[in-house]
C-alpha positions as CSV (number, residue, x, y, z in Angstrom):
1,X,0.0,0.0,0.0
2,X,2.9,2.3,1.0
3,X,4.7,1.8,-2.2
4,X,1.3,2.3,-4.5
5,X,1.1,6.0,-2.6
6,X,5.0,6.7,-3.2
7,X,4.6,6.0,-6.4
8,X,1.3,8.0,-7.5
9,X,3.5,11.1,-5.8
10,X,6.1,10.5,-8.3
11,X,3.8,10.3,-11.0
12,X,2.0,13.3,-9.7
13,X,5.1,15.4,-9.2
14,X,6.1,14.3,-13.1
15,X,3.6,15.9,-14.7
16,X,4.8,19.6,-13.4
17,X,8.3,18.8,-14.1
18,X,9.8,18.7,-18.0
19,X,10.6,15.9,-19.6
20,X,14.4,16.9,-19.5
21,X,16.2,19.4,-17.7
22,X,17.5,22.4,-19.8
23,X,19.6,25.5,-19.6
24,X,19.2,28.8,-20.5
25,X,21.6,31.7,-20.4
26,X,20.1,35.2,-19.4
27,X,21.3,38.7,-19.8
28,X,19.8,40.5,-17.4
29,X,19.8,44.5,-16.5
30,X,22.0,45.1,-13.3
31,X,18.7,46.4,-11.4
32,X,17.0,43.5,-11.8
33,X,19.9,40.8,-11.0
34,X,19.3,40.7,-7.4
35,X,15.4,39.7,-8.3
36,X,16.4,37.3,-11.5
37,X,18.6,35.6,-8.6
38,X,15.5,34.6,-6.6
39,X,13.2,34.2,-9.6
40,X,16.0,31.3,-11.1
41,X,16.3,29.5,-7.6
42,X,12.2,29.4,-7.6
43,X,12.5,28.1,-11.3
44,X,14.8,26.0,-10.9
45,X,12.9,24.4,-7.9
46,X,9.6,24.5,-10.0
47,X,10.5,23.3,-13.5
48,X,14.0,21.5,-12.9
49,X,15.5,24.1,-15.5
50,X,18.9,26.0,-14.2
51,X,19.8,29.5,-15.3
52,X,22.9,31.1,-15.9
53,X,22.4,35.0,-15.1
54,X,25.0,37.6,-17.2
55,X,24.1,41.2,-15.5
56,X,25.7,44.2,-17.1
57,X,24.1,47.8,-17.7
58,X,21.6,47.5,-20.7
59,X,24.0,49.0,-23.2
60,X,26.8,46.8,-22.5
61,X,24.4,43.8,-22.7
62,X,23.0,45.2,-26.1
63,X,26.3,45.5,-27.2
64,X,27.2,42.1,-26.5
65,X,24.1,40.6,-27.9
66,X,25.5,42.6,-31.1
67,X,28.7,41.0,-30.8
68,X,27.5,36.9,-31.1
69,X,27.2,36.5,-27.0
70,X,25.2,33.2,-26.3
71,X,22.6,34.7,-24.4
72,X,18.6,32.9,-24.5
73,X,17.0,35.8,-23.0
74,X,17.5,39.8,-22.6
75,X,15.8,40.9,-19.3
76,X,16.2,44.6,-20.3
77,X,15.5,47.9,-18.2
78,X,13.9,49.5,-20.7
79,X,11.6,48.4,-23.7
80,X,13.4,50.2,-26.5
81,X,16.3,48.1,-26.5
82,X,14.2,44.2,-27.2
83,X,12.4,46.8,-29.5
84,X,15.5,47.4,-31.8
85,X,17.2,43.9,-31.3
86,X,13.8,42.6,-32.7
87,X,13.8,45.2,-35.6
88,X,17.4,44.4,-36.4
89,X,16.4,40.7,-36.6
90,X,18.4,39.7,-33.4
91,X,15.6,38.8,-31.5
92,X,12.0,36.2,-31.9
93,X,8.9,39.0,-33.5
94,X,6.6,38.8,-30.8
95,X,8.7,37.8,-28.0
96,X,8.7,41.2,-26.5
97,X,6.6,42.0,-23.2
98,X,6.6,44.4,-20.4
99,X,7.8,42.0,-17.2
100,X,8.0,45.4,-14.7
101,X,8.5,48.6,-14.1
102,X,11.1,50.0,-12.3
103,X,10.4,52.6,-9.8
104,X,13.0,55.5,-9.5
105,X,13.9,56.9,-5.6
106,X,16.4,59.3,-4.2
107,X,18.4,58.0,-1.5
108,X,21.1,58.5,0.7
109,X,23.1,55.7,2.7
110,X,22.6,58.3,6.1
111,X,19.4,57.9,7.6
112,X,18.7,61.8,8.1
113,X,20.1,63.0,4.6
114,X,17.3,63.1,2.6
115,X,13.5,64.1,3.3
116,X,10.0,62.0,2.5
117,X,9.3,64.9,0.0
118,X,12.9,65.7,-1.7
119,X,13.6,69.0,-0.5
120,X,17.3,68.4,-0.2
121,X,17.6,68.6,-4.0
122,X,16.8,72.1,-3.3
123,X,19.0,72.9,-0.4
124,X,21.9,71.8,-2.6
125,X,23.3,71.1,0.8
126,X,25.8,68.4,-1.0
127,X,28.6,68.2,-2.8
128,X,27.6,65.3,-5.1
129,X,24.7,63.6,-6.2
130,X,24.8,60.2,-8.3
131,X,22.7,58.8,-11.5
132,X,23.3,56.4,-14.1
133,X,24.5,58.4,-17.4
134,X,21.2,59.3,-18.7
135,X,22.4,58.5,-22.4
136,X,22.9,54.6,-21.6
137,X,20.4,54.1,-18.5
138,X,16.6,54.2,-18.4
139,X,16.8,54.7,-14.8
140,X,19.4,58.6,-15.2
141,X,17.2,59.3,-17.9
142,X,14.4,59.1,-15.6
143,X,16.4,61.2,-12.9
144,X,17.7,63.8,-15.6
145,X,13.1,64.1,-16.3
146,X,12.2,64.7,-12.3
147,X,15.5,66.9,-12.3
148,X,13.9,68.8,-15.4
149,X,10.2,68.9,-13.6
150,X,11.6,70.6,-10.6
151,X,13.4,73.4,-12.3
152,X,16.9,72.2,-11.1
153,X,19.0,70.6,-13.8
154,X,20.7,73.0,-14.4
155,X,21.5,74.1,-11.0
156,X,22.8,70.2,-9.6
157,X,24.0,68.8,-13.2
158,X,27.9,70.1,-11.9
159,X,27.3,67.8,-9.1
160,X,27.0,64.7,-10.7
161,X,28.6,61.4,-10.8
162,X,27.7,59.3,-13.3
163,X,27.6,55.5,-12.8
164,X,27.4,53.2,-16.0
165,X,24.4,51.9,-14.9
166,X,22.1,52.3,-12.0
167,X,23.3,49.9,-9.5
168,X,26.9,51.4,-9.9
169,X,25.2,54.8,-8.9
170,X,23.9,52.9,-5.7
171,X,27.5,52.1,-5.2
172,X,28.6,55.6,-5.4
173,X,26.5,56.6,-2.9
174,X,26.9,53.6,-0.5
175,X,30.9,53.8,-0.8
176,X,30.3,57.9,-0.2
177,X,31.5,59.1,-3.3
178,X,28.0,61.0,-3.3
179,X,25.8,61.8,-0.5
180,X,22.6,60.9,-2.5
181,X,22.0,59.8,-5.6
182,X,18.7,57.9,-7.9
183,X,18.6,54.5,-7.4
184,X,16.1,51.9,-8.4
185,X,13.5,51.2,-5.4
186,X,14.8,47.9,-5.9
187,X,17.9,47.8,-4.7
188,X,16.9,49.6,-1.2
189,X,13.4,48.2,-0.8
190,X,13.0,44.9,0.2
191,X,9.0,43.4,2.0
192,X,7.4,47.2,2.5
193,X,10.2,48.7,3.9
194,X,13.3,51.0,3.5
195,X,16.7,48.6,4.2
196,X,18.7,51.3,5.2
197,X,19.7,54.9,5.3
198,X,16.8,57.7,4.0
199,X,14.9,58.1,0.7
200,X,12.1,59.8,-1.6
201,X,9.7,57.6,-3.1
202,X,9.6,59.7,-6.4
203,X,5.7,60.3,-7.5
204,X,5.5,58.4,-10.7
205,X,4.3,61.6,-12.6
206,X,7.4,63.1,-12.7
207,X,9.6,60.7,-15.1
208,X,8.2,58.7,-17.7
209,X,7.4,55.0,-17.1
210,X,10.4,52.5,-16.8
211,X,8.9,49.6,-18.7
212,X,11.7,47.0,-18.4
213,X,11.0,44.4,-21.3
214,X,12.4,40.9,-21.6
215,X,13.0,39.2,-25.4
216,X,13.5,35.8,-26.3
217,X,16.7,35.8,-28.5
218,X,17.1,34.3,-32.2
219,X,20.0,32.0,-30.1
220,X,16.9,30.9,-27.6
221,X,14.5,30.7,-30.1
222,X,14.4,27.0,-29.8
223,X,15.3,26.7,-25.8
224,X,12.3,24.8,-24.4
225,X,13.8,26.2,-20.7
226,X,14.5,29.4,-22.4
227,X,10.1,29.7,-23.7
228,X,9.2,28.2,-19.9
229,X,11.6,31.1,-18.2
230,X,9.6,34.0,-20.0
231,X,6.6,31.9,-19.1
232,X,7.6,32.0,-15.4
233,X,8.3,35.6,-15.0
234,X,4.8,35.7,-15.1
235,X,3.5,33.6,-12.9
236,X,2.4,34.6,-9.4
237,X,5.5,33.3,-7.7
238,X,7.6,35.8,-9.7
239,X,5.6,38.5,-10.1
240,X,5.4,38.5,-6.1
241,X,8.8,38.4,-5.5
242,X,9.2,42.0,-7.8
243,X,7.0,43.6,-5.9
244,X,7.8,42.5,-2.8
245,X,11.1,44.1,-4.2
246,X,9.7,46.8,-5.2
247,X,8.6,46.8,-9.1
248,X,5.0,47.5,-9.9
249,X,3.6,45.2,-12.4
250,X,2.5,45.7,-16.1
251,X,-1.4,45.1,-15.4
């Protein structure tokens, strides 16, 4: 009787789990690794598949995808870069989809730097304030647009340090290279709450959306793990780790 149960669970279990294991190699915007690396371990768990995770600003990663790297998948931080890969025939037509939307903060690694409401920008109070360079990364073009709505480009731009992507802006301002700097909510927002120091929660009406947008690639085209990944980052368990990480979700 016992072995008739054990072996209806196996059967059972078989039936969520693929025929045969795969692999699938991601490139992945450097905002969204720290999420990817708890989507893959919940994917891997789920399906049986393992993933391989290659983060780099999205230019770089573009670049490489230009360049014959073996990636599956582009997990982008914006949605014009799948847009051209697909146009210039490096990607599958119809791949494309919005899998979240980053949310832009200002923060500061000191707990009493910056104010729920921003007003620091305008003390200027600082000697340097960081971004990603807003020609390369969604998120500094996004902090270049709130900088623009508030009247103070112009007035802050000589304080700048540039990062080439947004999680080396994080860095800047965590090492103290700048006192504050834009960051993704992600990478200081983890379960409803602020993991350290002080930040704005930017209102979303003063940059333009961040819709990060993953792509199946022409070298994933025929992945079965690469297909069941894209699949995956839709599902409930993945869509609840982004936001409990701080992405809203493309509803």
């Amino acid at each position: 009787m016992m072995m008739r149960v054990l072996v209806s669970l196996i059967l059972g279990w078989s039936l969520f789990l693929p025929a045969s294991a795969d692999s699938v190699q991601v490139a992945v915007a450097s905002n969204f690794n720290g999420a990817m690396e708890q989507i893959a371990a919940a994917f891997r768990r789920d399906t049986g598949h393992t993933v391989t995770l290659m983060p780099a600003g999205t230019g770089k990663l573009y670049a490489q995808i230009k360049n014959g790297a073996p990636f599956d998948i582009l997990l982008s931080a914006d949605d014009q870069t799948p847009r051209k890969l697909e146009e210039e025939g490096l990607a599958v037509p119809g791949s494309r989809f919005t899998y979240a939307l980053g949310k832009l903060v200002l923060w500061s690694a000191k707990p009493t730097t910056v104010d729920r409401e921003g007003k620091v920008l305008r003390k200027s109070e600082f000697a340097h304030i960081s971004l990603g360079n807003p020609k390369t990364v969604p998120y500094g073009k996004a902090a270049v647009e709130v900088l623009e709505h508030l009247g103070l480009l112009q007035t802050l731009e000589a304080k700048f340090v540039l990062g080439e992507n947004v999680a080396q802006a994080q860095q800047f301002v965590a090492s103290g290279s700048a006192e504050l700097g834009f960051v993704a909510k992600s990478g200081v927002y983890q379960d409803g709450q602020l993991t350290g120091g002080s930040a704005w929660w930017i209102p979303d009406d003063l940059y333009s959306p961040i819709r990060q947008d993953a792509v199946l690639l022409r070298k994933g085209q025929d992945n079965a793990a690469a297909k069941a990944l894209l699949d995956y980052l839709q599902s409930g368990t993945a869509q609840g780790i982004m936001t409990a990480l701080g992405y809203g979700l493309n509803k």
